[in-house]
Every structure is written in C-alpha cells, then in structure tokens.
C-alpha positions in Angstrom: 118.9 67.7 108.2 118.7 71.6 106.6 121.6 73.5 106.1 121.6 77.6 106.0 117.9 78.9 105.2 116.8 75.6 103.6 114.7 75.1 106.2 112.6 77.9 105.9 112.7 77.5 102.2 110.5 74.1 103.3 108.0 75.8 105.8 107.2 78.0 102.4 106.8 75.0 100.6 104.4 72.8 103.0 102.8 76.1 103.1 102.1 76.7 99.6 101.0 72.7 99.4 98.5 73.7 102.4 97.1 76.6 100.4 96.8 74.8 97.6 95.0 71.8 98.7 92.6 74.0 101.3 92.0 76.2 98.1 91.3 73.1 96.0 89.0 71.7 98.5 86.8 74.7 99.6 83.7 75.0 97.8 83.9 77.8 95.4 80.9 80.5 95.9 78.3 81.3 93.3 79.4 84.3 91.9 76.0 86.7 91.4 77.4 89.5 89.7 75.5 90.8 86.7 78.2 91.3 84.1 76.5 90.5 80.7 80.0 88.8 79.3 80.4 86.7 76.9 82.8 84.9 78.8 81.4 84.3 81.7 79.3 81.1 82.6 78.0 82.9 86.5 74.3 83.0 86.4 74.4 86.1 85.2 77.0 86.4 82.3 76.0 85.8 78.8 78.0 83.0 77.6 75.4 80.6 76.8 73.3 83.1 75.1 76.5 84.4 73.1 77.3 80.8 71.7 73.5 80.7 70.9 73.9 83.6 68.7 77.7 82.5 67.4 77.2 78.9 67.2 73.3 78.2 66.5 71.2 81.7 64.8 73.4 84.0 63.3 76.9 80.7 63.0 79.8 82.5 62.1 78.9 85.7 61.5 79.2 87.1 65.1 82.1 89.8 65.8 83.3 91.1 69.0 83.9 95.2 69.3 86.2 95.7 72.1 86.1 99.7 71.7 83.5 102.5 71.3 80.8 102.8 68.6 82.7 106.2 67.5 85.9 103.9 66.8 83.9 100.8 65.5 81.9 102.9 63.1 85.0 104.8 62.2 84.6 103.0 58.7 81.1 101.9 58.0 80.3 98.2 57.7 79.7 96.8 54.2 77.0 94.5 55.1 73.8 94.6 57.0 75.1 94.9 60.5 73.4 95.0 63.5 75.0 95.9 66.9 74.3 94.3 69.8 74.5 96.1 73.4 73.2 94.0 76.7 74.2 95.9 80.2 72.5 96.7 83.5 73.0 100.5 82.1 74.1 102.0 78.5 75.1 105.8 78.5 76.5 106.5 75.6 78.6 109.6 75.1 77.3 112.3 72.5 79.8 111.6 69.6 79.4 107.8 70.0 75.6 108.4 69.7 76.3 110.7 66.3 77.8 107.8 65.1 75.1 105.1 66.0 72.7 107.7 64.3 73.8 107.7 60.9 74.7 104.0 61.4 71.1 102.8 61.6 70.0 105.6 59.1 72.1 103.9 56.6 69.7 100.4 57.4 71.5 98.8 59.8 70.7 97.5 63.7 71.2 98.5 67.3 69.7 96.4 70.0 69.8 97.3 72.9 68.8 95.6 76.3 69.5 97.8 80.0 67.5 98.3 82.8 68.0 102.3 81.9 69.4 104.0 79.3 70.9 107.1 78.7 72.3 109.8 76.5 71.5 111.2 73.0 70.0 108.5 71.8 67.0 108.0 74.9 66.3 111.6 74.6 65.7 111.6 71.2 62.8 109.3 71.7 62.6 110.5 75.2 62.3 107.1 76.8 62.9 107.1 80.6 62.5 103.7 82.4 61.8 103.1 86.1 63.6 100.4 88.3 61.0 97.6 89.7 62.8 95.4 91.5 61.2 96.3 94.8 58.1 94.6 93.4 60.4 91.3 93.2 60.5 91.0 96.9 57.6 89.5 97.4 58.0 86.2 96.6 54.1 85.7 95.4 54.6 88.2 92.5 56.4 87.3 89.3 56.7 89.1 86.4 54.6 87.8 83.3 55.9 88.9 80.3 54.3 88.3 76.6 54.5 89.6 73.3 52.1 92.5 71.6 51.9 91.1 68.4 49.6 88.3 67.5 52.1 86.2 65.4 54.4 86.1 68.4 52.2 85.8 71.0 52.2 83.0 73.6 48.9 81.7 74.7 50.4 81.5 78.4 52.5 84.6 79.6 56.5 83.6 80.4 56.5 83.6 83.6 60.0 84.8 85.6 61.1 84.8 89.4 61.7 87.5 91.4 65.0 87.1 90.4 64.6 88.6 87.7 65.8 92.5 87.8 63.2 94.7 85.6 63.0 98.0 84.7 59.9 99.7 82.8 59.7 101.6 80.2 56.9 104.8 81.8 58.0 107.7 79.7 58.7 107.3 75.6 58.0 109.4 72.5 54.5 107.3 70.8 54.9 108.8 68.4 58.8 107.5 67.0 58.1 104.2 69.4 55.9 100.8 68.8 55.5 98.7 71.3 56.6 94.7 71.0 56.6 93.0 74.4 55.8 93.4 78.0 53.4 93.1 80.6 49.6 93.6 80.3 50.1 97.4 81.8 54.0 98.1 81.0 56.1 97.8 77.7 59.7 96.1 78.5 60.6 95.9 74.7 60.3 99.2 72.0 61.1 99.6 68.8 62.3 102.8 67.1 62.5 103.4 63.9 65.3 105.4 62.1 66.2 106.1 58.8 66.3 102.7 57.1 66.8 100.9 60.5 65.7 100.4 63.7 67.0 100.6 67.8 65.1 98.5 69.8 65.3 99.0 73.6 64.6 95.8 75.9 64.0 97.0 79.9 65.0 93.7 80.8 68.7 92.3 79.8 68.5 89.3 82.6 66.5 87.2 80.4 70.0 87.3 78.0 72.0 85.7 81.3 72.3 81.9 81.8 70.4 81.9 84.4 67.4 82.2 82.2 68.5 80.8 78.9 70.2 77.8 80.0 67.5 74.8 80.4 65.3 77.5 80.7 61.6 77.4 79.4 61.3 81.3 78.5 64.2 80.4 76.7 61.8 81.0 73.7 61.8 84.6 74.1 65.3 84.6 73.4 64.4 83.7 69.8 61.3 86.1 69.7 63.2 89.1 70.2 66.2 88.0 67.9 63.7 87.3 65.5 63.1 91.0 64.9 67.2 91.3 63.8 67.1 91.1 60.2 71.2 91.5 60.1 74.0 89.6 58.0 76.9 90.2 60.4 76.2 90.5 64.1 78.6 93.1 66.5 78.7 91.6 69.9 79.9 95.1 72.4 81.9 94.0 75.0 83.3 97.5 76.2 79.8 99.2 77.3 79.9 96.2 80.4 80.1 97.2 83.9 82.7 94.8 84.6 84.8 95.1 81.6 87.7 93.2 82.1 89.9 94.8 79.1 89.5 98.8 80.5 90.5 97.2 83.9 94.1 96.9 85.1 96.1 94.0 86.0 95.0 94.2 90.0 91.1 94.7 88.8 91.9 91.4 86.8 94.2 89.2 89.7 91.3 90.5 92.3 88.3 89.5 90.1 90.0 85.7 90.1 89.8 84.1 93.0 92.6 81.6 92.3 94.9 84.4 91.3 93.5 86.4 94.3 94.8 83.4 96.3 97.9 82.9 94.8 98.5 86.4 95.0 97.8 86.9 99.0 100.2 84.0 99.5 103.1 85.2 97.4 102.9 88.8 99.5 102.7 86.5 102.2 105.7 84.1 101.5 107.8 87.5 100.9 107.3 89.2 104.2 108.4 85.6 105.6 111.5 85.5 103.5 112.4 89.2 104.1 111.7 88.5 107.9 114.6 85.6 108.0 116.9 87.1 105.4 117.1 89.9 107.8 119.5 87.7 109.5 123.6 89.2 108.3 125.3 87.5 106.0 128.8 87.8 105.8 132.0 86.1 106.5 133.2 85.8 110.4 135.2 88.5 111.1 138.5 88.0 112.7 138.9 89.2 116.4 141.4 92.1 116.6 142.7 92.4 120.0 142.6 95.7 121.9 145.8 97.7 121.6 146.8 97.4 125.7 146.9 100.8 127.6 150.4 101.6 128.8 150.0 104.5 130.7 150.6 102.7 133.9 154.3 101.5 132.4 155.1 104.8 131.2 154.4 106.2 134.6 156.8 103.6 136.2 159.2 104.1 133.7 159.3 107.9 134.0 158.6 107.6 137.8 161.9 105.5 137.9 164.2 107.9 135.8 163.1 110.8 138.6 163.8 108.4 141.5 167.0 107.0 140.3 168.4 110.3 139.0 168.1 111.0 143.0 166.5 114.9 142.0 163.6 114.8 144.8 162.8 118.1 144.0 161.9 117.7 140.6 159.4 115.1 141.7 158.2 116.6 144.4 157.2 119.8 142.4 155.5 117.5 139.8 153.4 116.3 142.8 152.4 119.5 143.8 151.5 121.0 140.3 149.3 118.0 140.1 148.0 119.0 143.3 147.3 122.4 142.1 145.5 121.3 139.7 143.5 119.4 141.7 142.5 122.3 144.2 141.4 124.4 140.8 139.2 121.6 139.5 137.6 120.6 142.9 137.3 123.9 144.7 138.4 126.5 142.3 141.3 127.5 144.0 143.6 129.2 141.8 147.7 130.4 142.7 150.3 129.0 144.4 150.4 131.1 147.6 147.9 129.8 150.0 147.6 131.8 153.7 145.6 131.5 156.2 142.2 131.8 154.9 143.1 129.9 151.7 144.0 127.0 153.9 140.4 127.5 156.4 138.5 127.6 153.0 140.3 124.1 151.6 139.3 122.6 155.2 135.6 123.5 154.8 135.3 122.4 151.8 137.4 119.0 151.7 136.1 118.6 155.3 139.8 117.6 156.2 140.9 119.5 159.6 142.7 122.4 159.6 145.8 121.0 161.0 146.5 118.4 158.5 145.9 121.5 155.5 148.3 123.5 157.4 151.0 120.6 157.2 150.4 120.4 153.8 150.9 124.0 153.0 154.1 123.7 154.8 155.4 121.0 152.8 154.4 122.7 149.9 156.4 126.0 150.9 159.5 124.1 151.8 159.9 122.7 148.6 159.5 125.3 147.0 162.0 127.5 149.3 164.9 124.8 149.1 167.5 124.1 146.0 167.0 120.4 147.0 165.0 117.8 149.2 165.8 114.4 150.9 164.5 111.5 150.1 162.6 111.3 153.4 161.5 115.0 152.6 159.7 113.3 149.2 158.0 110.8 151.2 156.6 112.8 153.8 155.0 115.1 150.6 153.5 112.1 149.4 151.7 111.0 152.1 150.5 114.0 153.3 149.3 114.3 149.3 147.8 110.9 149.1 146.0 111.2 152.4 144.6 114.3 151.6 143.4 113.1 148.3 141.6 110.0 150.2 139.7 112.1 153.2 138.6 114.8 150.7 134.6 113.8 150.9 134.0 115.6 147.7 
C-alpha cells in the first residue's frame, strides 16, 4: 500500500490529526496571571477596562506607548495628556522619571495604579506601600473600599474578595499628598500635586482587571477614579508590564501560547521521528565486485613443476631446507647452518621430537649440502623427514 518512507510520512500525519483533535477537545485552563494587558481577556488582563476607556469615556482619543516615558516624552504632547500606567510594580528608571517630572509640571497627567512603586518619583513624595494579601486568606475578611470625599462617596463601602491583591499606602509625604480613596484606617488611592498637574497613585491595580470590571458591581469605582483625569488624549503604557510581550522573544511568545506551545512540541517531535527513519542509507545498490582469487597455490605448482621436471633435485632440496632454516630461527631462535650435537639435543627439547629422528634430519641436511647432485629418491626422503618434523613439533 506505501512505497519508500510514505508510510511514516502517514504515522506523522494520524499523529498530528490526534494532537490536534485531543488539543481541540481538552478544556483549556483558566489562565490567572496578573498581566494588566490590554489584550488580554484572562481574569486578570485589562482588556475590558481598556475598551472602556477607548470605546466608551475618553472614545477615540486613547494611544498606546510601546516604549519608555524618556522616549515618549522625547517631544512633548500638544494637548492635555494624561499617562496611564496599571502594573503589579512600576520602577521607573531616574531619567524616565526626569521626564515624567517636567511632563506633569507642564499640566498634564500620570496615573498610576501598582501594588508598590518605586524610583524617583515615590521618593519624592516618599510613599512606601505594604503588601496585604496575607489578610486575604481568610475567607471572612474582605476589603471595603470607599471614597474620602463626600461628592464621591458611596453610602455602602465596595466590597471585594479576597481575591483581590492589595497593597497600602503606610508611609507618604502629607504634606505633597491628599488622600482620595481607601479603607476606614488605610489610603489605597493618593493624589500629588505637581507643577500644573497631578500623579495619582492607586495601591490596588486588580480592580482595573476583568475580573472586577466585567459585570462587576464596584464596577463604579472604575468611573470614580477616572473621574479625577481631566485629559484630552489618553496614553495607554504597555512596556512597564510584567509580561510584556513586545520586550520578550519569539520563544517567550510560542511558550506563553499554548496552541503554539503545542504545535511547537509536536513539530520537535515529528523531527526526531523523521531524522530517526531517514537515518536509513539511501543510495543506489552497489554492484558486487568479486574478490580477485589468490593464486599462490598455482604459482607454487607451477614453479614446483619447472624444479621437478628440470630433474635438478638439489636445487629443490636446498629450497626446502632454507625454508626449514627459517623455520628453526622463527620457532626456536636457532640461527646458522651448522648444527652439532648440542644444536640437535636443544631442537629435540624443544620441538619434543626424539633425538633420533633430529639426527636423521641433520644428516639429510649435510648430504645435500656435501653432494653436486641428489636422486630423486634422495628428494623424497628430505621431504618427509621435513614434513614429519614440521607435524610432531608440539609448539
């Protein structure tokens, strides 16, 4: 049915298709993350509160800034501006704070809602606020918020869950400071004056998030505070986010989507299957060569045969001894072609071959090599005494 690798081109397929439709089916987890985007609809982003702002109060007049006050404010706005930060934490560095400075001096806006703040701007009105969440886990205390001034004061406090993450305000200058909103013993929302504007500092940036603005009843507050901007263009900050999507990199961004998380895992996934397979060679068959044949045995005969027939026993008979010369030097380190009496004891010891059949041998050996010629039947008597010693040698 599959030819070549198609078939494991199909098990990649059915499981893509699988990944797919288990992906499709699994219930997707609520995502709790406090990230204060504009973008995001989780219970804690700010999307419903930013098309409040860009669709409903302040319609068309909302900009997003993308980079930092020093390069927003690098050429000062020509309307009534006010800047709008929301983050679980705003530290601004010292030259971006030089340039907030003279930008509410000159009558504009910064609002500003973190659960702490830091920098320039906090020590100059020395405000210091203390984390409270720890009150939030038990379940019978809520946090009952309310504004100071009598014209925007409920007649019931706005009541949150523990939820909620709040921060304080315990240490601020009183005198650069007024006091809008909070509880009956802590501020959560300030107000400095500066020059010709304001900053105003809000302890609590969850009541921004969707979770509390979306068929929310405190949704009011919303309005409250936003009725203290008196702006004609609104700057909506998305770099001062802890999960800001545009300073991360492209992995920061795959890993924070879990669909291109997913899609992701399985294409590392499908890879190391095809790089298992294609491991496999691929190349044309190669054609068998045969062996080149050894011919030593021929040439032996062959040159064997030209001795023989040329009837010159000597000739081969002192070829068969050199060999056997050789042999002796190899095996036993015997060197020299006169062997006596001791020579021949120590070849018997140590081919274990009596001392008789050495002697015989040895006086073969010298009879060849003392005659101008041999018989035939001299050459075979060599031979054998030869071969017989090279088959009881035990070593």
């Amino acid at each position: 049915m599959f030819k070549g690798n198609n078939k494991y081109y199909f098990i990649l397929l059915l499981l893509f298709a699988a990944m797919v439709w288990i992906e499709y089916n699994q219930p997707k987890p609520v995502d709790w993350r406090r990230t204060y985007a504009k973008d995001d609809k989780i219970p804690f982003g700010c999307n419903a509160f930013y098309r409040l702002l860009n669709e409903d109060i302040f319609k068309n007049k909302v900009e997003i800034q993308t980079q930092t006050p020093f390069n927003v404010l690098a050429i000062p706005p020509t309307k009534k501006t006010a800047y709008v930060f929301i983050n679980n934490n705003l530290t601004f560095s010292e030259l971006d704070c030089k340039y907030l400075f003279d930008f509410v001096k000159a009558g504009n806006t910064v609002f500003m809602a973190a659960n702490s703040f830091s920098g320039l701007v906090a020590d100059t009105f020395k405000i210091e606020t203390e984390y409270a969440y720890n009150l939030f886990n038990d379940s019978t205390k809520k946090l009952a918020l309310n504004f100071y001034s009598p014209a925007l004061k409920a007649n019931k406090n706005y009541i949150y869950p523990k939820a909620i993450d709040v921060a304080d305000f315990r240490v601020f200058d009183t005198t650069k400071v007024m006091l809008l909103a909070g509880t009956d013993s802590t501020p959560l929302f300030i107000k400095a004056p500066w020059g010709k504007g304001n900053f105003y500092f809000l302890s609590v940036p969850d009541i921004y998030t969707n979770y509390f603005v979306v068929n929310n009843p405190n949704r009011e507050v919303v309005y409250k505070t936003l009725s203290y901007i008196d702006a004609d263009v609104i700057w909506w900050d998305e770099y001062y986010k802890s999960y800001n999507k545009i300073k991360g990199s492209y992995f920061q961004f795959i890993f924070g989507n879990d669909s291109l998380y997913a899609a992701y895992i399985l294409a590392g996934v499908a890879l190391l299957i095809f790089m298992v397979f294609g491991l496999k060679r691929r190349q044309k068959a190669i054609a068998i060569v045969e062996p080149l044949q050894n011919t030593t045995l021929q040439f032996v005969e062959v040159v064997g045969s030209v001795y023989y027939n040329s009837k010159n026993h000597k000739i081969i008979a002192e070829e068969k001894i050199n060999s056997f010369f050789e042999f002796l030097r190899a095996k036993f380190s015997i060197t020299g072609r006169n062997i006596d009496e001791e020579g021949a004891l120590r070849i018997s010891k140590l081919s274990t071959i009596d001392i008789v059949e050495i002697k015989k041998l040895i006086s073969n050996i010298n009879y060849v090599f003392k005659n101008n010629s041999i018989t035939e039947e001299d050459l075979i008597q060599l031979n054998n005494l030869i071969d017989n010693f090279y088959k009881q040698n035990k070593r």
